[in-house]
PyMOL Python script that loads the backbone (N, CA, C, O; Angstrom):
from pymol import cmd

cmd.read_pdbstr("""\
ATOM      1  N   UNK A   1     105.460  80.954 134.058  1.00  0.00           N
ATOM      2  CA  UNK A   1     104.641  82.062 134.479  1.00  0.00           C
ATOM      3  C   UNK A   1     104.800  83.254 133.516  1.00  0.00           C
ATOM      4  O   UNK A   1     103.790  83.889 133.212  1.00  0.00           O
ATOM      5  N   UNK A   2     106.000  83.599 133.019  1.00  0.00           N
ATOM      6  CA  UNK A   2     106.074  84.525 132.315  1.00  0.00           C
ATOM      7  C   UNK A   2     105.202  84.492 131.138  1.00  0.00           C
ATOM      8  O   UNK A   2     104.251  85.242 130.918  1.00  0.00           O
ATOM      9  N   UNK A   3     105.727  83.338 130.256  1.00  0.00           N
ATOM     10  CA  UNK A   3     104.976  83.180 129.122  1.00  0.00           C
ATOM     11  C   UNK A   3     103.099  83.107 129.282  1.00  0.00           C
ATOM     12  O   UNK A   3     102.310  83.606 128.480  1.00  0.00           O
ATOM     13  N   UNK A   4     102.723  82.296 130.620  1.00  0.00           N
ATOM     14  CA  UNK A   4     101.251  82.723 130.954  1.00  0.00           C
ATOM     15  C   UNK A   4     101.045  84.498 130.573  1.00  0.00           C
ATOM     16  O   UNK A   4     100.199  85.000 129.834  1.00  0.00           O
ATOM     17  N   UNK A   5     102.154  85.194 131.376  1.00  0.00           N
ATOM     18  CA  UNK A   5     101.775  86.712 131.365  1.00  0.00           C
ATOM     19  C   UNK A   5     101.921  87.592 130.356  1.00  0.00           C
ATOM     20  O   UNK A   5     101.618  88.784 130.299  1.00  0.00           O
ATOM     21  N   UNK A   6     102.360  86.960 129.660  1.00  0.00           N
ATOM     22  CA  UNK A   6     103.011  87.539 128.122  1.00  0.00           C
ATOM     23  C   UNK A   6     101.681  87.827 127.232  1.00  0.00           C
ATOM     24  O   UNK A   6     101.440  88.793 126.508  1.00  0.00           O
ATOM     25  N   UNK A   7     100.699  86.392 127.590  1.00  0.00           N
ATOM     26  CA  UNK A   7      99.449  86.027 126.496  1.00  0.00           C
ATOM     27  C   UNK A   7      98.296  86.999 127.524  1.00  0.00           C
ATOM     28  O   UNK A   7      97.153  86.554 127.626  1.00  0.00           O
ATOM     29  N   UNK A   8      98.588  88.073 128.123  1.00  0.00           N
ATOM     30  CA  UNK A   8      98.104  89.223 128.838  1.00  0.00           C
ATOM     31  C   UNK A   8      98.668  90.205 128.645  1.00  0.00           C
ATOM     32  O   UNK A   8      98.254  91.139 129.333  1.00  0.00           O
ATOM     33  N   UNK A   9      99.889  90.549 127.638  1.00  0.00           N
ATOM     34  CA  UNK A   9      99.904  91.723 127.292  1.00  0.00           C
ATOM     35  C   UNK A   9     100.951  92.234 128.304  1.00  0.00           C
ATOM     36  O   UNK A   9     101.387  93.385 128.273  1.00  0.00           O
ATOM     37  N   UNK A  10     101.309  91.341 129.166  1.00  0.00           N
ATOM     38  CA  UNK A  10     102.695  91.656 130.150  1.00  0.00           C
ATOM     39  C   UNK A  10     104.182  91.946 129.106  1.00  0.00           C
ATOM     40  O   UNK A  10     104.563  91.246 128.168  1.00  0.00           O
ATOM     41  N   UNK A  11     104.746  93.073 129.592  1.00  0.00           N
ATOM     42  CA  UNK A  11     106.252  92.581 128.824  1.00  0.00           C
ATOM     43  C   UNK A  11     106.966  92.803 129.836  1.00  0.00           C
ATOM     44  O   UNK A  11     106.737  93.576 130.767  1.00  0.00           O
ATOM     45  N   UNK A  12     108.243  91.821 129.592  1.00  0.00           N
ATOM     46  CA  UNK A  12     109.352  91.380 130.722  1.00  0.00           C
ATOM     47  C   UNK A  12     110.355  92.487 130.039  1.00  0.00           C
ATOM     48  O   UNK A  12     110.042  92.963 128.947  1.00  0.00           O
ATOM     49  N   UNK A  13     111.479  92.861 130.650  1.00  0.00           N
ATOM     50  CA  UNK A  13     112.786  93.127 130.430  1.00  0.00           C
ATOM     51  C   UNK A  13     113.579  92.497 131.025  1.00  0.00           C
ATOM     52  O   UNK A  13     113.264  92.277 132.195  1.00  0.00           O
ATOM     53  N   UNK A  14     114.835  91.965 130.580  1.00  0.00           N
ATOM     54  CA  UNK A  14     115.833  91.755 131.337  1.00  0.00           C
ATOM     55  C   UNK A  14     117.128  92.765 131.072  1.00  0.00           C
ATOM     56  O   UNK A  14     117.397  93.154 129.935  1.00  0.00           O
ATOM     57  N   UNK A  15     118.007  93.202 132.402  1.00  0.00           N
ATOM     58  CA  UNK A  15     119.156  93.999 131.969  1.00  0.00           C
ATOM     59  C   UNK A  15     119.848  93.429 133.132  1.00  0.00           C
ATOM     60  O   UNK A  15     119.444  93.243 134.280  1.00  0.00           O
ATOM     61  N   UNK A  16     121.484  93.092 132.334  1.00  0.00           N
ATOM     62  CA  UNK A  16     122.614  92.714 133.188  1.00  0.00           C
ATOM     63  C   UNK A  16     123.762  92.829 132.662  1.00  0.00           C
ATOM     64  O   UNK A  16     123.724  92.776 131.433  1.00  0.00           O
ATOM     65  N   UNK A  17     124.850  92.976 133.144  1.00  0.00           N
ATOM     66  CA  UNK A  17     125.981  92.588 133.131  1.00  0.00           C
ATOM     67  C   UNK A  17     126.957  91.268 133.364  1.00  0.00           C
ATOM     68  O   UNK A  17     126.350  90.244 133.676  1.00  0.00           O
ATOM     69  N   UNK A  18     128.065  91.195 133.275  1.00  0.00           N
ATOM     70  CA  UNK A  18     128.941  90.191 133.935  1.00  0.00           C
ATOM     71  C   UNK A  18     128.765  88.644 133.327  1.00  0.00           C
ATOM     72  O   UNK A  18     129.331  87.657 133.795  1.00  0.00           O
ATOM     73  N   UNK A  19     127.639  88.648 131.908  1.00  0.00           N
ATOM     74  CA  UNK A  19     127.236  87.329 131.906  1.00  0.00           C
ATOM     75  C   UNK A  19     126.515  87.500 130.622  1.00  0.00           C
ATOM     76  O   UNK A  19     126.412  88.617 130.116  1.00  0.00           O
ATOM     77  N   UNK A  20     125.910  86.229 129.967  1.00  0.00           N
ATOM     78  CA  UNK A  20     125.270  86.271 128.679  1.00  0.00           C
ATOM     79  C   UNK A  20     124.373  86.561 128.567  1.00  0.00           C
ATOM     80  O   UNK A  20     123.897  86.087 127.536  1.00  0.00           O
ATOM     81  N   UNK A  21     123.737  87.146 129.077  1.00  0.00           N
ATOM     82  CA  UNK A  21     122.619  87.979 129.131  1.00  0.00           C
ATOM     83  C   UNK A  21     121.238  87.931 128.174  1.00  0.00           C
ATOM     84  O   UNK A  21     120.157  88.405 128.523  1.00  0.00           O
ATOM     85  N   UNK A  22     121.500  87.257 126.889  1.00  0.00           N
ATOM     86  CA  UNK A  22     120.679  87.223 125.736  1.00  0.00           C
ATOM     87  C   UNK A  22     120.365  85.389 126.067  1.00  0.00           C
ATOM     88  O   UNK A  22     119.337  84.820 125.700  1.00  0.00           O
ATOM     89  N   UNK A  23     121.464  84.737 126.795  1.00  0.00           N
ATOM     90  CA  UNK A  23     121.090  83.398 126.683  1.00  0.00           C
ATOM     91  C   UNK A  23     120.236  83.139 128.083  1.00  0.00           C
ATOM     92  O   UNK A  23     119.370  82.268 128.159  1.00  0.00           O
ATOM     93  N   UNK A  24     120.577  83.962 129.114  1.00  0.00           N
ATOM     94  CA  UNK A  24     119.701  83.739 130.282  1.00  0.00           C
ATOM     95  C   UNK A  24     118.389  84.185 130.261  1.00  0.00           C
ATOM     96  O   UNK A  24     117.621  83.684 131.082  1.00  0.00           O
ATOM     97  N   UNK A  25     117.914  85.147 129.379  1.00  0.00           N
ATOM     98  CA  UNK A  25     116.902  85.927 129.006  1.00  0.00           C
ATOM     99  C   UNK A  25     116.156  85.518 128.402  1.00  0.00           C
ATOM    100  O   UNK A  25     115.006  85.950 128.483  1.00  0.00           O
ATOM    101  N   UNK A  26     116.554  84.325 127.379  1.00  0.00           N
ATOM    102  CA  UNK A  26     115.956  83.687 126.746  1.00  0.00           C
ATOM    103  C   UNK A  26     115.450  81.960 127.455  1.00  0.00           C
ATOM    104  O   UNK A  26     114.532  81.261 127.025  1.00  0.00           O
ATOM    105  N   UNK A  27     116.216  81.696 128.410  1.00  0.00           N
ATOM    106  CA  UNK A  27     116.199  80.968 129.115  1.00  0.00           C
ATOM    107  C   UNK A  27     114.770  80.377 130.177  1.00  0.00           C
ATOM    108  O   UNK A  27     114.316  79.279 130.496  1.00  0.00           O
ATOM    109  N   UNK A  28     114.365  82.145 130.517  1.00  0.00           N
ATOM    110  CA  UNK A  28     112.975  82.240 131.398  1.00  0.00           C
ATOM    111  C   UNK A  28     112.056  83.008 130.100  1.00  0.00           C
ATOM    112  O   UNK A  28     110.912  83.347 130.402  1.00  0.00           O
ATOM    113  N   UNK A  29     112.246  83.117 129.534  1.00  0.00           N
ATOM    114  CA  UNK A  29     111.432  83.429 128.324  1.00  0.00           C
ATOM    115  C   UNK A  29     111.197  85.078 128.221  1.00  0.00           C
ATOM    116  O   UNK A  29     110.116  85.666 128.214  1.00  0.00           O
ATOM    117  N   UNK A  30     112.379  85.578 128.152  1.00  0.00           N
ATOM    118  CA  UNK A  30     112.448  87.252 127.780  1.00  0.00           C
ATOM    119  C   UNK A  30     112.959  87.417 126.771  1.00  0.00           C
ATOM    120  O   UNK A  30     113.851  86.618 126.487  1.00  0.00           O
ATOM    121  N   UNK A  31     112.616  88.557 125.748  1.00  0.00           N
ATOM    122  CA  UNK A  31     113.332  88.287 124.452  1.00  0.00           C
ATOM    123  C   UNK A  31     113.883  90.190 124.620  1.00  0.00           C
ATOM    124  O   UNK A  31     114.765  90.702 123.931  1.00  0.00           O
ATOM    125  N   UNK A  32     113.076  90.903 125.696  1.00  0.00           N
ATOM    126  CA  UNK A  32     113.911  92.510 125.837  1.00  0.00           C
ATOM    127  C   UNK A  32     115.191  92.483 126.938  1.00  0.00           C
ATOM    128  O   UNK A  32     115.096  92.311 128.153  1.00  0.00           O
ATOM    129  N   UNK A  33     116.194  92.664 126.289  1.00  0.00           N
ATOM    130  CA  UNK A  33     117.192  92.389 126.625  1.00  0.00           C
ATOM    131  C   UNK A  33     118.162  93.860 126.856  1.00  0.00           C
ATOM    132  O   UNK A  33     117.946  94.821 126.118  1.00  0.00           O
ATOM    133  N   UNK A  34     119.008  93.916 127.710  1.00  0.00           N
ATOM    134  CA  UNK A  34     120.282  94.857 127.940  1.00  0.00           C
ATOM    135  C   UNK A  34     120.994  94.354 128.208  1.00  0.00           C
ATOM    136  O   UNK A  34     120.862  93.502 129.087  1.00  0.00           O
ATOM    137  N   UNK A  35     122.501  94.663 127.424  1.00  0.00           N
ATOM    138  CA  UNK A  35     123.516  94.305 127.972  1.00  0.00           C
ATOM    139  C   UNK A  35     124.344  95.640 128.812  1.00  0.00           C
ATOM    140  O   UNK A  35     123.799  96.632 128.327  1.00  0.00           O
ATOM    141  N   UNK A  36     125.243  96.061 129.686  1.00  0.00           N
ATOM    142  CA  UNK A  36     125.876  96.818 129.889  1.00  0.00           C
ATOM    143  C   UNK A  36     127.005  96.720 130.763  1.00  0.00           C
ATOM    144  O   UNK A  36     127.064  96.314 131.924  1.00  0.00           O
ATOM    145  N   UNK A  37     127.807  97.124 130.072  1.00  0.00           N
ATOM    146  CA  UNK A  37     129.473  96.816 131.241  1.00  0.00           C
ATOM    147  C   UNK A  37     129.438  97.977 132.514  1.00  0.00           C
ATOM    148  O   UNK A  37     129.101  99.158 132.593  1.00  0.00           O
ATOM    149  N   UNK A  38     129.891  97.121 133.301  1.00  0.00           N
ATOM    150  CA  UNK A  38     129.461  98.181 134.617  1.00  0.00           C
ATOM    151  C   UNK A  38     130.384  99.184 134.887  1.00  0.00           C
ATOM    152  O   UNK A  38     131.189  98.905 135.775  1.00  0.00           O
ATOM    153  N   UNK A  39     130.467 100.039 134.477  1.00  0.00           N
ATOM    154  CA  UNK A  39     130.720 101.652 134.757  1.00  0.00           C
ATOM    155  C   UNK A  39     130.103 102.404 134.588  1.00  0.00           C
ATOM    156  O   UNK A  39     129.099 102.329 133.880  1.00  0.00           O
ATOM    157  N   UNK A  40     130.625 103.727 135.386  1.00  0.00           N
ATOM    158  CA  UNK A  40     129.815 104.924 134.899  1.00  0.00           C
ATOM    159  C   UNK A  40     128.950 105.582 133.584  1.00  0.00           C
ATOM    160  O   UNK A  40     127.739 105.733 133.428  1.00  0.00           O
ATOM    161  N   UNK A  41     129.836 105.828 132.918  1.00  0.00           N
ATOM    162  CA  UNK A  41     129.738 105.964 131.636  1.00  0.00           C
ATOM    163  C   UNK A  41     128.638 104.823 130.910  1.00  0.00           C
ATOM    164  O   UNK A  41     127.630 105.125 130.271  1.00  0.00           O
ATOM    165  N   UNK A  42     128.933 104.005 131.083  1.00  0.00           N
ATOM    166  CA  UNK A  42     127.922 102.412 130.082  1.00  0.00           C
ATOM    167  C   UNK A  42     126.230 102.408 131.158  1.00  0.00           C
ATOM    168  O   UNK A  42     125.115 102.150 130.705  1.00  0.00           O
ATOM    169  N   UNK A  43     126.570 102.778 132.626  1.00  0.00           N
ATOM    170  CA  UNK A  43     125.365 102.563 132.909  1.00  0.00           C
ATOM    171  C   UNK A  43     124.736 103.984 132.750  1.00  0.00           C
ATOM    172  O   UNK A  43     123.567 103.814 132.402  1.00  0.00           O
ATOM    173  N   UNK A  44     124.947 104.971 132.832  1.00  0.00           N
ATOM    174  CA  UNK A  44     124.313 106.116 132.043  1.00  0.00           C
ATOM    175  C   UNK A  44     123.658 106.143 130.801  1.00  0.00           C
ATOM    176  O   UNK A  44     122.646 106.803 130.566  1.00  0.00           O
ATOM    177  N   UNK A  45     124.316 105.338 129.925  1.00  0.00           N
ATOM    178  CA  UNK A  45     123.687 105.028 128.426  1.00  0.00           C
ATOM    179  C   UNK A  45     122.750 104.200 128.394  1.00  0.00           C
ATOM    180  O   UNK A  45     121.784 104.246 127.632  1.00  0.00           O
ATOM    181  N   UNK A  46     123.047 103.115 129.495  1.00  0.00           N
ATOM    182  CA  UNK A  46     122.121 102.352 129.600  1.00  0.00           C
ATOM    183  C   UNK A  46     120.777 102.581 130.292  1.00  0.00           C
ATOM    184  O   UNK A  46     119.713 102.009 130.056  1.00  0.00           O
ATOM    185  N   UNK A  47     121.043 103.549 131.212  1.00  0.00           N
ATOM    186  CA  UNK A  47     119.293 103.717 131.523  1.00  0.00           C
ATOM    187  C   UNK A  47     118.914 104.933 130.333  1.00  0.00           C
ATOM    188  O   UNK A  47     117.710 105.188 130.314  1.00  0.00           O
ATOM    189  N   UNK A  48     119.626 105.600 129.492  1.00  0.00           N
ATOM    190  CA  UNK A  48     119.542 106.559 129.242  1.00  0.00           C
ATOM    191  C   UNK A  48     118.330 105.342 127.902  1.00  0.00           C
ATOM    192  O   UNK A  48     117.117 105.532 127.812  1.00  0.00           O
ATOM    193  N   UNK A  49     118.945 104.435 127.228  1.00  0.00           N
ATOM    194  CA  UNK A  49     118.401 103.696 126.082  1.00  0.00           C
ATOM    195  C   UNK A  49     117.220 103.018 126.424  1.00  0.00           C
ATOM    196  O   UNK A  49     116.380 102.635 125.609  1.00  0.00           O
ATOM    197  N   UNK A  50     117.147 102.819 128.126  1.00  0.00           N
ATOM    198  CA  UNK A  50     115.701 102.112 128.807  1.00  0.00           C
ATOM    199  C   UNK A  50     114.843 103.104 128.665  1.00  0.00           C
ATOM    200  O   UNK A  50     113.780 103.015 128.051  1.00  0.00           O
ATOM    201  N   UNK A  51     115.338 104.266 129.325  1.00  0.00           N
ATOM    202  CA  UNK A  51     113.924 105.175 129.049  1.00  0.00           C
ATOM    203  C   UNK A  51     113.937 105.461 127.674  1.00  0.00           C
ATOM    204  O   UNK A  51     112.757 105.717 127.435  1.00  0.00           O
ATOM    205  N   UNK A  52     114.544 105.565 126.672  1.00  0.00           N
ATOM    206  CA  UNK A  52     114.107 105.743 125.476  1.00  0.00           C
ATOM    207  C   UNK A  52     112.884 104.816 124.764  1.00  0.00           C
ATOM    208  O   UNK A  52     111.914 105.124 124.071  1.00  0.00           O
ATOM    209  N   UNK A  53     113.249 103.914 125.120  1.00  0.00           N
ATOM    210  CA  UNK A  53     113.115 102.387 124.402  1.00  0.00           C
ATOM    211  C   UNK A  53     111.649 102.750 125.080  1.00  0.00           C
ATOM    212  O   UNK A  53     110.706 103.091 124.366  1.00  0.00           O
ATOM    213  N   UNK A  54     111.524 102.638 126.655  1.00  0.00           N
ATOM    214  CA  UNK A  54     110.244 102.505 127.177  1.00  0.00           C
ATOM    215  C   UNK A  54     109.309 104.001 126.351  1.00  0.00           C
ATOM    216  O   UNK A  54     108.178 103.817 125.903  1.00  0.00           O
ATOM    217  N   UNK A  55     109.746 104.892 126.298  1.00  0.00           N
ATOM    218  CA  UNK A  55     108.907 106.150 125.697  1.00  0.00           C
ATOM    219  C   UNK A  55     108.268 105.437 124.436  1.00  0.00           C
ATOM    220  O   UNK A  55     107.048 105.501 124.287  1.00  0.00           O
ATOM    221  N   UNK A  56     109.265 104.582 123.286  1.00  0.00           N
ATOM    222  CA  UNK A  56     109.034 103.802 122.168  1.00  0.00           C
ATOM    223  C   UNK A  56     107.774 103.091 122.473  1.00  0.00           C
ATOM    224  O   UNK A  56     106.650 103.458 122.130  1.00  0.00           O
ATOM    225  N   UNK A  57     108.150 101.785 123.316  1.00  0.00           N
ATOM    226  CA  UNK A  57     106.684 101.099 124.054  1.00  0.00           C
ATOM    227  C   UNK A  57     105.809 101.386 123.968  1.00  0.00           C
ATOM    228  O   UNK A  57     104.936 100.741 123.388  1.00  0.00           O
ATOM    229  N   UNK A  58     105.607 102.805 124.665  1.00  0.00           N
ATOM    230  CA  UNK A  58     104.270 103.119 125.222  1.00  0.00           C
ATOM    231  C   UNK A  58     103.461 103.948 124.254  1.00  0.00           C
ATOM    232  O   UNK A  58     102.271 104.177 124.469  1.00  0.00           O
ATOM    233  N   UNK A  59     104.183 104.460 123.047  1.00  0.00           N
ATOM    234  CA  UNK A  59     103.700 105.233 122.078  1.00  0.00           C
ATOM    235  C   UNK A  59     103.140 103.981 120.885  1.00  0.00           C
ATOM    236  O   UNK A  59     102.312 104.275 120.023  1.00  0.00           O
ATOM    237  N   UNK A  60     103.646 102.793 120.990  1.00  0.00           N
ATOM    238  CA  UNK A  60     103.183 102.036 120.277  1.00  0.00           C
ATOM    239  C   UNK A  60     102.002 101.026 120.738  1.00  0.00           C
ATOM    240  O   UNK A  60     101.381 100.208 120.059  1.00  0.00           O
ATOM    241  N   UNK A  61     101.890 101.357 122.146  1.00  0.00           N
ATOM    242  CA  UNK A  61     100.660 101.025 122.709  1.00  0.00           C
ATOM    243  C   UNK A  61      99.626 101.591 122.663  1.00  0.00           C
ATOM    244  O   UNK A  61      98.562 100.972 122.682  1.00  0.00           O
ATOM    245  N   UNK A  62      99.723 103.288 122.569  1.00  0.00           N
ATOM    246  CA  UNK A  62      98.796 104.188 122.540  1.00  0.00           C
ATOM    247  C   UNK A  62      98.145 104.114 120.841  1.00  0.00           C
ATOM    248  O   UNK A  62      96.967 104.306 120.544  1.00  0.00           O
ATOM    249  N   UNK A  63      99.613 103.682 119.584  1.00  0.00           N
ATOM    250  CA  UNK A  63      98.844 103.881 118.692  1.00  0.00           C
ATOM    251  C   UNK A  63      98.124 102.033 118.407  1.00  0.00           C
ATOM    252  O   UNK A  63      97.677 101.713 117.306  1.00  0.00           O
ATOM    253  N   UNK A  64      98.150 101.199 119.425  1.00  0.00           N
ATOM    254  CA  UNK A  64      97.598  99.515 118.999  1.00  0.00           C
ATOM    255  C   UNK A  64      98.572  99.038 117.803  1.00  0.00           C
ATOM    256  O   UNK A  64      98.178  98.308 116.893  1.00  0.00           O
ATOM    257  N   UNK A  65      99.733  99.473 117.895  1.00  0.00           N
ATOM    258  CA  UNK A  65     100.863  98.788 117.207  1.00  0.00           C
ATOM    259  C   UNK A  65     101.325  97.793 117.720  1.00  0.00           C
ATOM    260  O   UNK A  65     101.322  97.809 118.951  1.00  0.00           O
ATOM    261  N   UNK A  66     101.893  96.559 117.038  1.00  0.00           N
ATOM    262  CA  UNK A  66     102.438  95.540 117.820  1.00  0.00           C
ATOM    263  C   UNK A  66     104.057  95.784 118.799  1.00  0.00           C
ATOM    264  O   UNK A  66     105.144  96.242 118.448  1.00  0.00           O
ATOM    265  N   UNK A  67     103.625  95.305 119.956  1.00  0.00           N
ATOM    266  CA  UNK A  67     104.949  95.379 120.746  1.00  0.00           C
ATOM    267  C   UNK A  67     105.450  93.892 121.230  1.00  0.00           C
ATOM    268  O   UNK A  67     105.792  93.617 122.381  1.00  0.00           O
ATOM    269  N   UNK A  68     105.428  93.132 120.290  1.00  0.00           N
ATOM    270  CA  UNK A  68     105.797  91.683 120.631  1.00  0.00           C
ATOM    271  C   UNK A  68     107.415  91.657 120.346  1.00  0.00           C
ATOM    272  O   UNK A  68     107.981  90.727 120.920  1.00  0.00           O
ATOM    273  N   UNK A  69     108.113  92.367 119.695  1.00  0.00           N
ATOM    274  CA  UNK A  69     109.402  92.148 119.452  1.00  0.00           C
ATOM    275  C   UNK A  69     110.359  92.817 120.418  1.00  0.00           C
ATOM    276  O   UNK A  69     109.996  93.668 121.231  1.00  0.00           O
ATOM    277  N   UNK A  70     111.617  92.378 120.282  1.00  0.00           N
ATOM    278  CA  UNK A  70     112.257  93.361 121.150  1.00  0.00           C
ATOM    279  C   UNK A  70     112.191  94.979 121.162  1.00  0.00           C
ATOM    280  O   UNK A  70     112.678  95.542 120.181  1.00  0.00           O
ATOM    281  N   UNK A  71     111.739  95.620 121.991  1.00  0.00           N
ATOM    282  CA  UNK A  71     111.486  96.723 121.538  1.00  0.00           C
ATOM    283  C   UNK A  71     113.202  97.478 122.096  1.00  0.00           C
ATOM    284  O   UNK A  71     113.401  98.693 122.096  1.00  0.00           O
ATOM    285  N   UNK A  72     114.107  96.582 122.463  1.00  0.00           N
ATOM    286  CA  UNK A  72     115.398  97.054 122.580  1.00  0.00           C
ATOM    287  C   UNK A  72     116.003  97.547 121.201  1.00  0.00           C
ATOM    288  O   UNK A  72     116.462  98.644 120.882  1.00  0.00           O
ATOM    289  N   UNK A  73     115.873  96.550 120.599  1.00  0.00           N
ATOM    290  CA  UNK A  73     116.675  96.538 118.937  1.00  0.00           C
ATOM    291  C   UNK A  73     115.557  97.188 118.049  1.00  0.00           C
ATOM    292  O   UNK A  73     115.252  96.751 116.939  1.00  0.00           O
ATOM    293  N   UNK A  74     114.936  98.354 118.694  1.00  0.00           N
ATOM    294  CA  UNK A  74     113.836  98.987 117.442  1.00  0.00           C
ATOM    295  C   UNK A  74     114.726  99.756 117.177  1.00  0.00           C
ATOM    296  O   UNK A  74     115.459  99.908 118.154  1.00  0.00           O
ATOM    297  N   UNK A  75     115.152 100.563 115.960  1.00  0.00           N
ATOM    298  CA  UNK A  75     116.072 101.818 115.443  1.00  0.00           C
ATOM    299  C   UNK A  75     115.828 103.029 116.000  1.00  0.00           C
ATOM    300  O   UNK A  75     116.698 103.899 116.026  1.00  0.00           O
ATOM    301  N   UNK A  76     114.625 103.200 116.497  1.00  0.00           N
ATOM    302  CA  UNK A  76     114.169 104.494 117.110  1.00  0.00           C
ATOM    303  C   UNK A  76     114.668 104.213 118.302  1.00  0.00           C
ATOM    304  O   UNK A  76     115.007 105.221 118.924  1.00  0.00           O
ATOM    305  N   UNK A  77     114.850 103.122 118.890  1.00  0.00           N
ATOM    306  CA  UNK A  77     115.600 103.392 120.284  1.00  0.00           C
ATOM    307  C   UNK A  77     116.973 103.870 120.072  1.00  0.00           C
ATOM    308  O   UNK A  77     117.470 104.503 121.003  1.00  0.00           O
ATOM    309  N   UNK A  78     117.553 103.712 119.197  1.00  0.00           N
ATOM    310  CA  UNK A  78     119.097 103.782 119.237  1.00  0.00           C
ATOM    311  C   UNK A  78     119.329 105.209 118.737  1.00  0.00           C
ATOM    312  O   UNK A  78     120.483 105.635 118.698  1.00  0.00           O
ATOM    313  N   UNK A  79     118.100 106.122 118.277  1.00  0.00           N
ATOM    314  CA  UNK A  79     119.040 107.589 118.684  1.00  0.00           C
ATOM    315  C   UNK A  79     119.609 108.254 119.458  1.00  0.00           C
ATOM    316  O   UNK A  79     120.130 109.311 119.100  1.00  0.00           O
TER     317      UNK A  79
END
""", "prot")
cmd.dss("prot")
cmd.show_as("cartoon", "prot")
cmd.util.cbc("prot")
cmd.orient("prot")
């Protein structure tokens, strides 16, 4: 189903802890991925890098740029 929704312009995220996270993700066919160790501190960064990442997304939607890659591991997310 995913991959049906994908070829519509759907994008998945996955975010977890406690586990491999890049192999389960890839598993149901997600390639946006988070990892984060569960504390305070790590999950703060971590939504702090979702909303970044998503601001990234949506500006590359507005300009019809491709958003097929992880848009986790874009460099502009990681300021």
């Amino acid at each position: 189903m995913i991959d049906e929704l994908k070829l519509n312009r759907w994008t998945f995220t996955y975010i977890g802890a406690d586990h491999d996270v890049e192999k389960f993700a890839a598993s149901i066919s997600i390639t946006n991925t988070i990892h984060f160790q569960k504390n305070e501190a790590n999950m703060k960064a971590m939504f702090a890098r979702e909303s970044s990442s998503r601001a990234n997304y949506s500006q590359k939607i507005r300009e019809k740029k491709d958003t097929s890659d992880d848009f986790y591991n874009d460099d502009d997310s990681k300021k």
